[in-house]
C-alpha positions, 0 to 999 in steps of 0.5 A: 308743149306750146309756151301759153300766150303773155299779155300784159295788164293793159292788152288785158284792160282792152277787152272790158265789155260785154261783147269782149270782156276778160279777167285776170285770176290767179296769183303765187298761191294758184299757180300764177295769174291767168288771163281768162276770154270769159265773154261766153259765159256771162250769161251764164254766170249764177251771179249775173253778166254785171258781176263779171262786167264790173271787174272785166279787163282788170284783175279779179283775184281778190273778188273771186276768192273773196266768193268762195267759188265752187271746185266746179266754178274752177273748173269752168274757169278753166275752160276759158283761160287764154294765156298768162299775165307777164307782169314786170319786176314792179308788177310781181313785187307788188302783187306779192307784198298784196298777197303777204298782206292778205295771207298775214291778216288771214292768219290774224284773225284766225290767232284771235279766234284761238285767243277767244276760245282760249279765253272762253275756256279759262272762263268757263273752268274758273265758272265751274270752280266757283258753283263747285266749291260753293255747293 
């Protein structure tokens, strides 16, 4: 199998239009950051060429699973792939504190919705104590 083709964040920030217009997409979760050619299809984005122009030649990770795409966005995703991000020592440390940040704010709000809930249900046991004992 053929090593998949490295470009660099700025090889990538070259193709930033809308007759050559790349993204980067991927991180530790997913495999690892990938270049995407994604100039065919922005016609064919549901959201619209400018939502993919805006971010073109840069990295669109955070926007694109922000969204919530489809399984089938995936996969047209992956239709365009071109090759692979080679990131530096300083590059991959700090896409890696980036991910730590947003995995551990993801996983604070979800402790404060249980924390809610919790509260919710203390709430409503001692609701229900108080109209039982007073009927």
């Amino acid at each position: 199998m053929a090593a998949e083709k490295e470009f660099t964040a700025a090889d990538v920030a070259k193709h930033n239009t809308a007759e050559d217009c790349w993204l980067i997409i991927g991180n530790e979760n997913t495999g690892g950051a990938k270049v995407y050619d994604v100039t065919s299809y922005l016609d064919d984005h549901p959201g619209g060429a400018e939502v993919m122009l805006d971010v073109g030649g840069k990295d669109a990770d955070e926007f694109f699973e922000d969204i919530g795409h489809s399984n089938d966005a995936r996969e047209e995703l992956a239709k365009h792939v071109v090759g692979v991000l080679k990131l530096t020592e300083e590059e991959k440390e700090k896409r890696r504190l980036a991910a730590e940040k947003k995995s551990g704010a993801d996983s604070g709000g979800m402790s404060m919705i249980a924390v809610l809930v919790a509260a919710a249900g203390i709430g409503y046991y001692f609701y229900k104590q108080k109209v039982d004992s007073s009927e």
